[in-house]
C-alpha beads as a LAMMPS data file, in Angstrom:
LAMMPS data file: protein, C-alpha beads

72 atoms
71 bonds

1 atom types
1 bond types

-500.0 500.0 xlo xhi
-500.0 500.0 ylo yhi
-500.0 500.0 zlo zhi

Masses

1 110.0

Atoms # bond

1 1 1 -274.573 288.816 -410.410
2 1 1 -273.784 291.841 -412.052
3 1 1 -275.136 293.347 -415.310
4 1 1 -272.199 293.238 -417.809
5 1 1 -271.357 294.987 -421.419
6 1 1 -269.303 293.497 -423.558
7 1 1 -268.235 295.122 -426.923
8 1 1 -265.506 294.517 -429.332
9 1 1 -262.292 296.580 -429.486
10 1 1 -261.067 298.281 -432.869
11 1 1 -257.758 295.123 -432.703
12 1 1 -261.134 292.616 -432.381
13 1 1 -260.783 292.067 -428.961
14 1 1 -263.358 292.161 -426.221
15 1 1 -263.932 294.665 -423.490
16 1 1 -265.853 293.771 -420.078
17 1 1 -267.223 296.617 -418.687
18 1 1 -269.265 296.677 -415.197
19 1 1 -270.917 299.923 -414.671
20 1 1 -271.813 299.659 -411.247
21 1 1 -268.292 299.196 -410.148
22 1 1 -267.077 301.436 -412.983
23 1 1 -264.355 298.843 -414.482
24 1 1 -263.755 298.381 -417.503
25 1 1 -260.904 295.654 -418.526
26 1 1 -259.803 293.202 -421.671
27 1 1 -261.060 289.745 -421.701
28 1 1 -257.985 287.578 -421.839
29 1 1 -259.501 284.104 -422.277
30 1 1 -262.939 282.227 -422.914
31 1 1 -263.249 278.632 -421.711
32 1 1 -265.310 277.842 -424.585
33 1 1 -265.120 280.031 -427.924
34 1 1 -266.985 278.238 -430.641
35 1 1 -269.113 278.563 -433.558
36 1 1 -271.663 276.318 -431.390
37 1 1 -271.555 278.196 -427.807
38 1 1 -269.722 281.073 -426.042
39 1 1 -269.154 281.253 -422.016
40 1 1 -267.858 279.393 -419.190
41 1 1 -265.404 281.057 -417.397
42 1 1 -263.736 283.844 -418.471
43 1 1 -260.153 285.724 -417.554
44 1 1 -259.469 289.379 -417.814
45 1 1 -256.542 291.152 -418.206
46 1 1 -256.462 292.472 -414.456
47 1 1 -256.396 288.319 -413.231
48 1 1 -259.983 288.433 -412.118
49 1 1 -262.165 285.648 -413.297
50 1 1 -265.786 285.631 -413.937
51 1 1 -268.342 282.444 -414.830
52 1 1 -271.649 282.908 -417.486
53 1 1 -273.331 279.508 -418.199
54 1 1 -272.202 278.900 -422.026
55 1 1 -274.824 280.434 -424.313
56 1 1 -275.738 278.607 -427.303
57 1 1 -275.578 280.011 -430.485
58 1 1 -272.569 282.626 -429.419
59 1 1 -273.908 286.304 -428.551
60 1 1 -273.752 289.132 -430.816
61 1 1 -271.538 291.768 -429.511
62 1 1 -272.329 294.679 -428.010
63 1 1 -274.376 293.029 -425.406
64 1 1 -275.315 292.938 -421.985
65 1 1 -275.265 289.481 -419.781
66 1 1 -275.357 288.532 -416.117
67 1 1 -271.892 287.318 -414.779
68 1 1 -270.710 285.953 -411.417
69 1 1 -267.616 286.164 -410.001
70 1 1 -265.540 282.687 -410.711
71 1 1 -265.612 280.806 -407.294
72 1 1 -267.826 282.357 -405.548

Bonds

1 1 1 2
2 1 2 3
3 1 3 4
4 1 4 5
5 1 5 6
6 1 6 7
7 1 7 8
8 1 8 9
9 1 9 10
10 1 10 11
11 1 11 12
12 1 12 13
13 1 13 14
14 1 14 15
15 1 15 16
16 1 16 17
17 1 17 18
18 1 18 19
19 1 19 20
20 1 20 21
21 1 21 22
22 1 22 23
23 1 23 24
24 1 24 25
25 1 25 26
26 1 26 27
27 1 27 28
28 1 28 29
29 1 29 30
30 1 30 31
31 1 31 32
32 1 32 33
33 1 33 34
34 1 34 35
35 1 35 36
36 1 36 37
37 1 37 38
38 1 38 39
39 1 39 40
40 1 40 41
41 1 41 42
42 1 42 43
43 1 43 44
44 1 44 45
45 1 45 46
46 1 46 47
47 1 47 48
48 1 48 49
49 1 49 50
50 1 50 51
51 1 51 52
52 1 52 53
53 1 53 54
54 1 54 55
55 1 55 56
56 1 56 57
57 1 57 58
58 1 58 59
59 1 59 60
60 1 60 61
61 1 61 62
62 1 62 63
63 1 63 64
64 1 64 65
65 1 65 66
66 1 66 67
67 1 67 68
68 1 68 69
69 1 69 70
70 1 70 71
71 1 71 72
């Protein structure tokens, strides 16, 4: 379970960025994206898919949370 930052873009979208394996790509969707929670599984740009437990009340971006790979 990686260590992962994510940050908001200047056009208010948000960047994934894994340091260890130096990649850095767009998030494309959020299974949940509310007011309430943020998390479940999440697509990037690049078709890769990665799972974080929904965290409730929504982070504050920049910040740094522990992702697994979707599936696995």
């Amino acid at each position: 379970m990686p260590n992962v930052m994510i940050r908001r873009k200047d056009d208010g979208g948000l960047l994934f960025y894994v340091a260890k394996k130096d990649m850095e790509e767009t998030i494309a969707t959020v299974e949940t994206d509310t007011d309430e929670a943020w998390g479940g599984e999440v697509e990037l740009t690049d078709g890769s898919r990665w799972f974080i437990d929904p965290i409730s009340p929504p982070p504050q971006f920049p910040t740094t949370l522990r992702f697994k790979r979707a599936g696995d």
